[in-house]
N, CA, C and O atoms as a Tripos MOL2 file, in Angstrom:
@<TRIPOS>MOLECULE
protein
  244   243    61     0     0
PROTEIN
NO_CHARGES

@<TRIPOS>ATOM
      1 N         -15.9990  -24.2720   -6.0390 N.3       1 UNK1
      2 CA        -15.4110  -23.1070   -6.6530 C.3       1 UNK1
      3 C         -14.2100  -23.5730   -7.4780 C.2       1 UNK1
      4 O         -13.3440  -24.2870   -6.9730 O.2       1 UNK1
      5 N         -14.1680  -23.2160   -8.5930 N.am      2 UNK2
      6 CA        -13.4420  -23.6410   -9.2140 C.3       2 UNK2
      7 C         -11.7120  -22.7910   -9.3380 C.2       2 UNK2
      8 O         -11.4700  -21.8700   -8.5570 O.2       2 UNK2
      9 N         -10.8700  -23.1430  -10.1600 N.am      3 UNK3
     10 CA         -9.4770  -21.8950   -9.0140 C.3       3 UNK3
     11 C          -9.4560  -20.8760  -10.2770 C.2       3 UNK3
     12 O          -8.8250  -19.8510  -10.0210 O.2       3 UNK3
     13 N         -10.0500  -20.9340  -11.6880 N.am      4 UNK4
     14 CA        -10.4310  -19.4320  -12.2180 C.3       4 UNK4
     15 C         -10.9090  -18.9340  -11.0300 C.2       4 UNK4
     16 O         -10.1910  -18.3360  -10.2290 O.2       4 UNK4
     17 N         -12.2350  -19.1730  -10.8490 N.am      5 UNK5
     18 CA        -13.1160  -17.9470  -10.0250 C.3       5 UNK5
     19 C         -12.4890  -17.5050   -8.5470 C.2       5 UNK5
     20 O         -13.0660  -16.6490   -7.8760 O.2       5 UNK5
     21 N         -11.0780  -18.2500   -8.0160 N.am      6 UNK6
     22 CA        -10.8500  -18.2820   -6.9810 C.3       6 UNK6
     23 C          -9.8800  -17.0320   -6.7720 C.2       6 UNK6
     24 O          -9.6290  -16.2180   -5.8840 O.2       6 UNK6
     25 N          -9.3830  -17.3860   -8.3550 N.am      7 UNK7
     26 CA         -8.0530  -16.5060   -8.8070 C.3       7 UNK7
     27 C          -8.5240  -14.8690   -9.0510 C.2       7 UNK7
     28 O          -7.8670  -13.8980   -8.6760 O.2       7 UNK7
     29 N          -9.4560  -14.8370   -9.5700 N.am      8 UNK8
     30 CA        -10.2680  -13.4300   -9.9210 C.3       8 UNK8
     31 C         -10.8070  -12.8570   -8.3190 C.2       8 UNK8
     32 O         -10.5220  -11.6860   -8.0660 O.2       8 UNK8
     33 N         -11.5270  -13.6080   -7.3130 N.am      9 UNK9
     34 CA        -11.9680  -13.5880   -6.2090 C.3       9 UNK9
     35 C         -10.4150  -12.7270   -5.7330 C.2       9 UNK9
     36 O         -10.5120  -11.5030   -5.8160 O.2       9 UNK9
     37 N          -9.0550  -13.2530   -5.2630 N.am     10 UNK10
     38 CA         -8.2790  -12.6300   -4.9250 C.3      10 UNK10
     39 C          -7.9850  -11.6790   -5.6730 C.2      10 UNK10
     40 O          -7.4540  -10.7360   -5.0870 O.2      10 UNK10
     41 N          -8.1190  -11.5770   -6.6740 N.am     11 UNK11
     42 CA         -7.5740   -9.9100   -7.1250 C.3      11 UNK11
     43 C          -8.9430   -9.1290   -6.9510 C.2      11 UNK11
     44 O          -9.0000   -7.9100   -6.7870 O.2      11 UNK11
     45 N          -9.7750   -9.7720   -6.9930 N.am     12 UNK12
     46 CA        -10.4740   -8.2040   -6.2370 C.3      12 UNK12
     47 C         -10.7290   -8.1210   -5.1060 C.2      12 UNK12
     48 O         -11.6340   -7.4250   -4.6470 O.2      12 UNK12
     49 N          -9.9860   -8.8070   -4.4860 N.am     13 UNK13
     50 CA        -10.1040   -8.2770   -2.9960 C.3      13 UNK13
     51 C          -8.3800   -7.7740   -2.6470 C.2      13 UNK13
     52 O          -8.0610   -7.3150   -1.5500 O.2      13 UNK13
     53 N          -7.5680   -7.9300   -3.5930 N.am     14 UNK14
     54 CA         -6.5770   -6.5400   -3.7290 C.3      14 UNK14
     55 C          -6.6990   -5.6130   -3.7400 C.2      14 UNK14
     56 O          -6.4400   -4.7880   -2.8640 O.2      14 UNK14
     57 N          -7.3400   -5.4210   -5.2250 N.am     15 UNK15
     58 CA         -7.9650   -4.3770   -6.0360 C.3      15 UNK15
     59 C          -8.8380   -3.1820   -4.8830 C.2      15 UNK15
     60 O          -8.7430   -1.9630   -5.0190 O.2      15 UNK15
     61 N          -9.5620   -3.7820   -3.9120 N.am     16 UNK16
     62 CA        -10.3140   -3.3050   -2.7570 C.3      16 UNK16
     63 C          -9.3350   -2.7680   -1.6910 C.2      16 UNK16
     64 O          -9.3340   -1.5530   -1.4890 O.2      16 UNK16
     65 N          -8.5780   -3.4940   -1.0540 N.am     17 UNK17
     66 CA         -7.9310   -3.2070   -0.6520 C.3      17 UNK17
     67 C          -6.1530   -3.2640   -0.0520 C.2      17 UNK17
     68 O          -5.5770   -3.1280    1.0280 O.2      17 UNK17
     69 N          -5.7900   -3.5350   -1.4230 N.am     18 UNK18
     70 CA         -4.4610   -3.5480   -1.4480 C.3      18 UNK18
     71 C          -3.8460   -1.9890   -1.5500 C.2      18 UNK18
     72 O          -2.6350   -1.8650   -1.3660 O.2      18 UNK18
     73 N          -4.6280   -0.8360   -1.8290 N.am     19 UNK19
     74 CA         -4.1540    0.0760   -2.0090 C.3      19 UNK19
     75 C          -3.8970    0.8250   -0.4680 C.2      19 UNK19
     76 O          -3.0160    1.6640   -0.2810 O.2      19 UNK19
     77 N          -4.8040    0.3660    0.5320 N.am     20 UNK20
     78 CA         -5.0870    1.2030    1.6830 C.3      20 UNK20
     79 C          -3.8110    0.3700    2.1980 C.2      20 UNK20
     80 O          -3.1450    0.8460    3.1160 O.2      20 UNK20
     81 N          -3.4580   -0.8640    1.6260 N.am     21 UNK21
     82 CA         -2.0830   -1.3560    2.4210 C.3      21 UNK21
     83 C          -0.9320   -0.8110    2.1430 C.2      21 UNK21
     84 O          -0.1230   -0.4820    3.0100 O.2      21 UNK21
     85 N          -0.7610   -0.6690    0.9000 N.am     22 UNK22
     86 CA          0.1010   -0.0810    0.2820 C.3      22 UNK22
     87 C           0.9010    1.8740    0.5930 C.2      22 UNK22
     88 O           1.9170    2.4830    0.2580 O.2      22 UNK22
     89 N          -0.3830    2.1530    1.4250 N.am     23 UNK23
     90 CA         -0.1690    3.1640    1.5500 C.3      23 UNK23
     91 C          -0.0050    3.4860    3.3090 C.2      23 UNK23
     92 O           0.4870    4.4670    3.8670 O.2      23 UNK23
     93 N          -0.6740    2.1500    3.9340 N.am     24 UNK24
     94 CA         -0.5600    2.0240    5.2180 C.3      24 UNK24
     95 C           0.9790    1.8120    5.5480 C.2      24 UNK24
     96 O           1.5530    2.5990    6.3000 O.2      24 UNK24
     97 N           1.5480    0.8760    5.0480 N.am     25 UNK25
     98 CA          2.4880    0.0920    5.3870 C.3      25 UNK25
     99 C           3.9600    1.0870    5.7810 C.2      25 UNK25
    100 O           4.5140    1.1870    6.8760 O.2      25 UNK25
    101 N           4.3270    1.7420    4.4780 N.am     26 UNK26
    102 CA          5.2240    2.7930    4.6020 C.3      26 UNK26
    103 C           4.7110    4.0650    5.8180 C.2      26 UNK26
    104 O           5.5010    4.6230    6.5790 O.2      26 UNK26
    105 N           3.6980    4.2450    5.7780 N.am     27 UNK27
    106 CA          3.5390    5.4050    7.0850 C.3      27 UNK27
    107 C           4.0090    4.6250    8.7040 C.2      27 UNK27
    108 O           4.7200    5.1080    9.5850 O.2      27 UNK27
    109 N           3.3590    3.3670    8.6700 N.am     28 UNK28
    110 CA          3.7130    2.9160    9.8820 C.3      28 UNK28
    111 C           5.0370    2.3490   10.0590 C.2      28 UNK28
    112 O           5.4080    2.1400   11.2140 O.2      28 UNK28
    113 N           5.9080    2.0310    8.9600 N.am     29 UNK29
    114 CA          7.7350    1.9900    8.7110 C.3      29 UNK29
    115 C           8.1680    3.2370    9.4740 C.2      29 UNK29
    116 O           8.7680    3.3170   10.5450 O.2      29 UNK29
    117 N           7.6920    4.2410    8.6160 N.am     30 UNK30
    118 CA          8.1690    5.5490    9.3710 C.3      30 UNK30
    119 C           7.7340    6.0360   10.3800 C.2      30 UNK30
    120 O           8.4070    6.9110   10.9240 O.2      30 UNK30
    121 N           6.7710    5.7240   10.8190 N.am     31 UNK31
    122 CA          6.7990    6.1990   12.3220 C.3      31 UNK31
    123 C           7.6830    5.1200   13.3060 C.2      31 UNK31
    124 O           8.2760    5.2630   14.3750 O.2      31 UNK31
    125 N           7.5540    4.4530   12.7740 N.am     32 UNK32
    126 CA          8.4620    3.2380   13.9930 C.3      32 UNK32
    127 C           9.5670    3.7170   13.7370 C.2      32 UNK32
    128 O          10.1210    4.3340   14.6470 O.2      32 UNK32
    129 N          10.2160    3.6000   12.4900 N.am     33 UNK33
    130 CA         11.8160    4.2310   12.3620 C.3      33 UNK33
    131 C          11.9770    5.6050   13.3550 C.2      33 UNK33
    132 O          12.8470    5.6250   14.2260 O.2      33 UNK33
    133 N          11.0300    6.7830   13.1320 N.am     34 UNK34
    134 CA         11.0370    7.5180   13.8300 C.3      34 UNK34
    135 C          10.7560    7.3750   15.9490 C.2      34 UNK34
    136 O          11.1010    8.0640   16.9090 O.2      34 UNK34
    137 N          10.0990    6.3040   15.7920 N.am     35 UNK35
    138 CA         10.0630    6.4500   17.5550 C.3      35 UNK35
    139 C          11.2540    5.5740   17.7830 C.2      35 UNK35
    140 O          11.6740    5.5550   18.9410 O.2      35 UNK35
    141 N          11.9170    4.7960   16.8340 N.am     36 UNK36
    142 CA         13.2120    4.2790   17.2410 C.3      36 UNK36
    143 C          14.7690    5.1300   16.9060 C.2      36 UNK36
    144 O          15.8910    4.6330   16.8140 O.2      36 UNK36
    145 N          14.3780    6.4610   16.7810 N.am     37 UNK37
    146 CA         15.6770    7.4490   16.7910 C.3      37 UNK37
    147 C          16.0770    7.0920   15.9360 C.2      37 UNK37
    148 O          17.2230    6.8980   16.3430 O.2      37 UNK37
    149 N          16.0940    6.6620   14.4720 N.am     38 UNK38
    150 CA         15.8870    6.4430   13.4130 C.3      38 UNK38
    151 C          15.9340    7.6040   12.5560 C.2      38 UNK38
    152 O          14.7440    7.8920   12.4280 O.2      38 UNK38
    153 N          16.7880    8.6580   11.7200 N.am     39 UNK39
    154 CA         15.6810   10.1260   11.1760 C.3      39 UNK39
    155 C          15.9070    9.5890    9.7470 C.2      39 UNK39
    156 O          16.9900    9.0900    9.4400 O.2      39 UNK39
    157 N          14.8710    9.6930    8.8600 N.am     40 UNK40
    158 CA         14.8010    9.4960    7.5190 C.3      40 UNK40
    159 C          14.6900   11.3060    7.0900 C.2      40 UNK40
    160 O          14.0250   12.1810    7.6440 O.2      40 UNK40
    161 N          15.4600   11.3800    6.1070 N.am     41 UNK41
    162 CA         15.8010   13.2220    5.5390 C.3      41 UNK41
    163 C          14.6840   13.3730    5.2040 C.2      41 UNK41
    164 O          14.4760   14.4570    5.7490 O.2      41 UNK41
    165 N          13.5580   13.0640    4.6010 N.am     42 UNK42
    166 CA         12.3890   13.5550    3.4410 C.3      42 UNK42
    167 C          11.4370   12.2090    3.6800 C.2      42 UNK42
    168 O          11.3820   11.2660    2.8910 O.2      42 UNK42
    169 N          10.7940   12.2980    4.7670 N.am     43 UNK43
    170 CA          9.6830   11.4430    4.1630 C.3      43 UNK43
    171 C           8.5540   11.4630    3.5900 C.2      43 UNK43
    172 O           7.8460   10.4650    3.4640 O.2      43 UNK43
    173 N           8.1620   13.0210    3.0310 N.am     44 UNK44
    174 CA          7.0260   13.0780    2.3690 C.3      44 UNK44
    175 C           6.9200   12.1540    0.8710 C.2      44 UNK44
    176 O           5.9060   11.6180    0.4240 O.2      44 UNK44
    177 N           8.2340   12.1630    0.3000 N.am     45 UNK45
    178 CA          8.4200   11.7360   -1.1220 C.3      45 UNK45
    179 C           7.7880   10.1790   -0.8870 C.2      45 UNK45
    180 O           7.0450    9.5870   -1.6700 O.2      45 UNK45
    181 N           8.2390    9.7430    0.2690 N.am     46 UNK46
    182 CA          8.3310    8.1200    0.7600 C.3      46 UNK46
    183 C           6.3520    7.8180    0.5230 C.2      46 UNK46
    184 O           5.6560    7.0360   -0.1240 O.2      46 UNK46
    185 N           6.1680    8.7330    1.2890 N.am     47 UNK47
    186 CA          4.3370    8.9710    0.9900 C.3      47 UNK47
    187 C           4.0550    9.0230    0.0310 C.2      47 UNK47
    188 O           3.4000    8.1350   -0.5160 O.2      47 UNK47
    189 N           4.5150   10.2800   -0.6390 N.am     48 UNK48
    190 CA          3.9010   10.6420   -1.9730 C.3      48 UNK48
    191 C           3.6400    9.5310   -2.8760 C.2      48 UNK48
    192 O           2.5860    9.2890   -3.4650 O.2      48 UNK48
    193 N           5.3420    8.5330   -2.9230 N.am     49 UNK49
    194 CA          5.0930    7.5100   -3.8510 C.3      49 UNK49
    195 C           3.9100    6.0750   -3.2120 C.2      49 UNK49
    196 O           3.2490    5.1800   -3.7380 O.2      49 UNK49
    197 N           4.1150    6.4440   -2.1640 N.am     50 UNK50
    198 CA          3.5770    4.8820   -1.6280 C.3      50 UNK50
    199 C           1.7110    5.2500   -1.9840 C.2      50 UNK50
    200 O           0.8640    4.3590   -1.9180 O.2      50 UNK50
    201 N           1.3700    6.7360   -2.3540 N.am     51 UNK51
    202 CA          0.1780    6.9720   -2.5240 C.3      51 UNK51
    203 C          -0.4170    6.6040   -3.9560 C.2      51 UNK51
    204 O          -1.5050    6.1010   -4.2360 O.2      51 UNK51
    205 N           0.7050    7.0370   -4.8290 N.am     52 UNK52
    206 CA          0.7630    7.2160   -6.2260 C.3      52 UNK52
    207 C           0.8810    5.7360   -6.0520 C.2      52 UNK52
    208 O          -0.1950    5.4480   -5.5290 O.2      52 UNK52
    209 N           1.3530    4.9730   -6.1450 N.am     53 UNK53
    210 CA          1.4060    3.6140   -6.0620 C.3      53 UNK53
    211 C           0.1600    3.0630   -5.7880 C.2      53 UNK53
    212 O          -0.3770    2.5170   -6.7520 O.2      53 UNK53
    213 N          -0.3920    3.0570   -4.8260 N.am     54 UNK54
    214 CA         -1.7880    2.8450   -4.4620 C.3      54 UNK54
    215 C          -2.9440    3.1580   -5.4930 C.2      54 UNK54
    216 O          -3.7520    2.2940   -5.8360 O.2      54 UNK54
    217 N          -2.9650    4.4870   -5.9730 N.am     55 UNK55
    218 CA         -3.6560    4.6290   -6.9500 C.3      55 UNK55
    219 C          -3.5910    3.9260   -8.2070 C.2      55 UNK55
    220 O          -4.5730    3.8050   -8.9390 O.2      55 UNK55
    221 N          -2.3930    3.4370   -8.4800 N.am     56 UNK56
    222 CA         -2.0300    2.7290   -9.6240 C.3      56 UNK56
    223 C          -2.4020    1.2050   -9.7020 C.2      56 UNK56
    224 O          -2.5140    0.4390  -10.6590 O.2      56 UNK56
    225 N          -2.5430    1.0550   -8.4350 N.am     57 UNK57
    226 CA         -2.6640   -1.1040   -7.9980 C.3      57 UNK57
    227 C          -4.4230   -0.3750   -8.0930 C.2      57 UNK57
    228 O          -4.9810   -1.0810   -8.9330 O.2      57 UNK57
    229 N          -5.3150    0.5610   -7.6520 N.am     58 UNK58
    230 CA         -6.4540    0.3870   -7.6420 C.3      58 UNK58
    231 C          -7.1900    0.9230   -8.7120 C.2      58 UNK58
    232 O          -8.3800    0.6370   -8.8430 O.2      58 UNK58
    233 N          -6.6210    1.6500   -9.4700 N.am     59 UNK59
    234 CA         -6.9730    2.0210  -10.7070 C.3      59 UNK59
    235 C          -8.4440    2.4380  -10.8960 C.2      59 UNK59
    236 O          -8.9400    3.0460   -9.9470 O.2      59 UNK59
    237 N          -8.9370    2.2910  -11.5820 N.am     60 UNK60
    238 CA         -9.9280    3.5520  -11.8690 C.3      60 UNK60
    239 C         -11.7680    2.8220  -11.4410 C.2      60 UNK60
    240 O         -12.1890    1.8940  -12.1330 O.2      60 UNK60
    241 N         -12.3400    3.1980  -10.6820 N.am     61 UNK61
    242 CA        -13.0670    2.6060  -10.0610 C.3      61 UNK61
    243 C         -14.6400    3.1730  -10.6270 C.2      61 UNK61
    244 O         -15.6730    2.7140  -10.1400 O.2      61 UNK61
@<TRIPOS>BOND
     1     1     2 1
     2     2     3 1
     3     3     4 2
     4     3     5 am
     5     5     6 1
     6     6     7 1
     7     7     8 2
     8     7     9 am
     9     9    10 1
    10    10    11 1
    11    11    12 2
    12    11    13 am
    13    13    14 1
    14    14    15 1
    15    15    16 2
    16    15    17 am
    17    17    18 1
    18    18    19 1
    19    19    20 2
    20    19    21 am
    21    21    22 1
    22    22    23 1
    23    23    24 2
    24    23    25 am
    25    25    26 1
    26    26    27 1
    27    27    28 2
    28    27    29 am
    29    29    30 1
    30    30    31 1
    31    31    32 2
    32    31    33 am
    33    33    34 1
    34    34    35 1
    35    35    36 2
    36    35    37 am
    37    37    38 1
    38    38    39 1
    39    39    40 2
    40    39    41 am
    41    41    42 1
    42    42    43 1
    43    43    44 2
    44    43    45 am
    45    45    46 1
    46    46    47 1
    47    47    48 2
    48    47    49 am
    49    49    50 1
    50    50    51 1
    51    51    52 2
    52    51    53 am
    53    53    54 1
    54    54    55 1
    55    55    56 2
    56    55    57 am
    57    57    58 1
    58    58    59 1
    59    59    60 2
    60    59    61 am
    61    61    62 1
    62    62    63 1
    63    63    64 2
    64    63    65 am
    65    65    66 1
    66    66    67 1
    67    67    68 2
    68    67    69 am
    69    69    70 1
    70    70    71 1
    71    71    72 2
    72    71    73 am
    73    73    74 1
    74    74    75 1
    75    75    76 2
    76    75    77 am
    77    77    78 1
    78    78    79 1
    79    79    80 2
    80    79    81 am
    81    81    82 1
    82    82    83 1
    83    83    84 2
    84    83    85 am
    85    85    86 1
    86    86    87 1
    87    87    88 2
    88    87    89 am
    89    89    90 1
    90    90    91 1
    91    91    92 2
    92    91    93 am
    93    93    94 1
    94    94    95 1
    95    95    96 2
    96    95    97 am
    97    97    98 1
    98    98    99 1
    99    99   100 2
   100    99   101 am
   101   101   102 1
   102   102   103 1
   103   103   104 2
   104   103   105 am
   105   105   106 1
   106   106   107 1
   107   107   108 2
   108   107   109 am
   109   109   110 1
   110   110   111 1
   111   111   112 2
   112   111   113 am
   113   113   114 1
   114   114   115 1
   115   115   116 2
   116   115   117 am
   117   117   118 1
   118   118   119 1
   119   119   120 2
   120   119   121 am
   121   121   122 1
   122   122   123 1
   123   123   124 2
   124   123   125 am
   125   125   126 1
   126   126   127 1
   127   127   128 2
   128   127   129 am
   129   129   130 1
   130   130   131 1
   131   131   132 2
   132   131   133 am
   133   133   134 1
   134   134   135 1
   135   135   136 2
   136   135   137 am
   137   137   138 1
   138   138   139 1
   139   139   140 2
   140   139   141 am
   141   141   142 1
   142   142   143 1
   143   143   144 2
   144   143   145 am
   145   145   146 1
   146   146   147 1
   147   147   148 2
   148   147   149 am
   149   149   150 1
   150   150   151 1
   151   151   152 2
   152   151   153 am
   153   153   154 1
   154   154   155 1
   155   155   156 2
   156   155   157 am
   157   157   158 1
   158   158   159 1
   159   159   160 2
   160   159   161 am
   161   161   162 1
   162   162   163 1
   163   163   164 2
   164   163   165 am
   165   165   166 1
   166   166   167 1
   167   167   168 2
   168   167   169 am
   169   169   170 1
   170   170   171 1
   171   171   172 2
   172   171   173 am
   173   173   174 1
   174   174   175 1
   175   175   176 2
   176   175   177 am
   177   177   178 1
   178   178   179 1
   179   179   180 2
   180   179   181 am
   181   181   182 1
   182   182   183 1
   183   183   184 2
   184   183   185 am
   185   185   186 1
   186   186   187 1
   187   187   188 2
   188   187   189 am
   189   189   190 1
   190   190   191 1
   191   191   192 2
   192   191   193 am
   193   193   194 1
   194   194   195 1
   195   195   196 2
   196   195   197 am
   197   197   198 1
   198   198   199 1
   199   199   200 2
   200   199   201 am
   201   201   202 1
   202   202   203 1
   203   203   204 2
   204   203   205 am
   205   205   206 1
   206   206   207 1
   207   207   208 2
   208   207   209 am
   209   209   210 1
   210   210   211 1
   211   211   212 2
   212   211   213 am
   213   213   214 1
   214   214   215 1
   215   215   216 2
   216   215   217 am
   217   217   218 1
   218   218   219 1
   219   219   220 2
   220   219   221 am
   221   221   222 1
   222   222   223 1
   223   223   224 2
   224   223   225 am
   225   225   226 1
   226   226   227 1
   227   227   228 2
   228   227   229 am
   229   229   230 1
   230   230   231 1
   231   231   232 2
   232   231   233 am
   233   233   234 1
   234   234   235 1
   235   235   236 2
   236   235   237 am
   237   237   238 1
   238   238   239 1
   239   239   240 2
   240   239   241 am
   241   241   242 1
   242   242   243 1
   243   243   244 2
@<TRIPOS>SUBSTRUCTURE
     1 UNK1         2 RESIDUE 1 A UNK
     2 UNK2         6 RESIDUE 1 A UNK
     3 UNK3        10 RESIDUE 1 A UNK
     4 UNK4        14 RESIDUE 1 A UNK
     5 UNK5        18 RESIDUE 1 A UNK
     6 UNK6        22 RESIDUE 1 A UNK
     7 UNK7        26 RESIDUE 1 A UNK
     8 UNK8        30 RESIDUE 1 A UNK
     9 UNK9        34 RESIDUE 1 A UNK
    10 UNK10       38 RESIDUE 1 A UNK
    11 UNK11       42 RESIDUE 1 A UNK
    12 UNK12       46 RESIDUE 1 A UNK
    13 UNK13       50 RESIDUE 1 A UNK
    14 UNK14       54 RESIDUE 1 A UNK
    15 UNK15       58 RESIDUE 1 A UNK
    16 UNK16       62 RESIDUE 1 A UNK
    17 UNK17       66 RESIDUE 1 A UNK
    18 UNK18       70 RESIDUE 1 A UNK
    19 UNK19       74 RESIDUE 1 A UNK
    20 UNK20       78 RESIDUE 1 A UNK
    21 UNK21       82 RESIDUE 1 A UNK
    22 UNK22       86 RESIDUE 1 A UNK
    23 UNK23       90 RESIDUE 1 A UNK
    24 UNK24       94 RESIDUE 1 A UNK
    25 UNK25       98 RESIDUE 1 A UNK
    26 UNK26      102 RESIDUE 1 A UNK
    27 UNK27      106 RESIDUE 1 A UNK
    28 UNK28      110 RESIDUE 1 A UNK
    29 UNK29      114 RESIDUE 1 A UNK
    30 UNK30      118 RESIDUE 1 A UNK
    31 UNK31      122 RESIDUE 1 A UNK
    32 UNK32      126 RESIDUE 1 A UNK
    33 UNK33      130 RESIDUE 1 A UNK
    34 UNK34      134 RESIDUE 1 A UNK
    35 UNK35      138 RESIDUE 1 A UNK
    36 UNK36      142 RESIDUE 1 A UNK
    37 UNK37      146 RESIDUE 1 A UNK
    38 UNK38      150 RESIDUE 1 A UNK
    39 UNK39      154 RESIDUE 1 A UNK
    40 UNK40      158 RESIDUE 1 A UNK
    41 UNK41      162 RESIDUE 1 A UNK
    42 UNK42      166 RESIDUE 1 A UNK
    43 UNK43      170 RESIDUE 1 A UNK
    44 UNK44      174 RESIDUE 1 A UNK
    45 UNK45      178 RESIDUE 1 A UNK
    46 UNK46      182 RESIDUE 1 A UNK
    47 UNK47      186 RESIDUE 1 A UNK
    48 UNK48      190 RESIDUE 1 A UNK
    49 UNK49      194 RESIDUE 1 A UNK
    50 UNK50      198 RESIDUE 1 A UNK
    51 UNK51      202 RESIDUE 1 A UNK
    52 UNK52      206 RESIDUE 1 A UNK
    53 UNK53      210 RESIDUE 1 A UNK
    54 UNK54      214 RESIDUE 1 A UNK
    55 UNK55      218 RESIDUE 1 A UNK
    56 UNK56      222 RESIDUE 1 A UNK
    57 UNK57      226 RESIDUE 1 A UNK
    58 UNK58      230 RESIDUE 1 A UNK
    59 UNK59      234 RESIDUE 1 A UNK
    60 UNK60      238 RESIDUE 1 A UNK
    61 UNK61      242 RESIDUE 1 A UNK
C-alpha cells in the first residue's frame, strides 16, 4: 500500500466516523462534569454546536 492510498484510507474512515465522535465526545464531557457536581449554565448550545460540527466534518453523503 502505498501512503497516497493510506492517506485517503484515513480520511474516510473519519469521514465515516469522525462525526459520531465528534458529537459523542462533548455529551459524555457533560455528563461527567455533571455527575462530578460540576453545573455548566446551557448545555444544549454545547450540543447543538458539537452536532453542527459533525455535520460539517461529514458532509454530504
Amino acid at each position: 500500500m502505498n501512503k497516497i492510498s493510506s492517506i485517503s484510507s484515513k480520511s474516510n474512515l473519519w469521514k465515516k466516523g469522525g462525526g459520531i465522535l465528534v458529537t459523542l465526545i462533548p455529551l459524555v464531557i457533560i455528563e461527567i462534569a455533571a455527575w462530578a457536581w460540576i453545573r455548566i449554565p446551557n448545555p444544549p448550545p454545547i450540543l447543538l454546536l458539537a452536532i453542527v460540527l459533525s455535520v460539517f466534518i461529514g458532509g454530504l453523503r
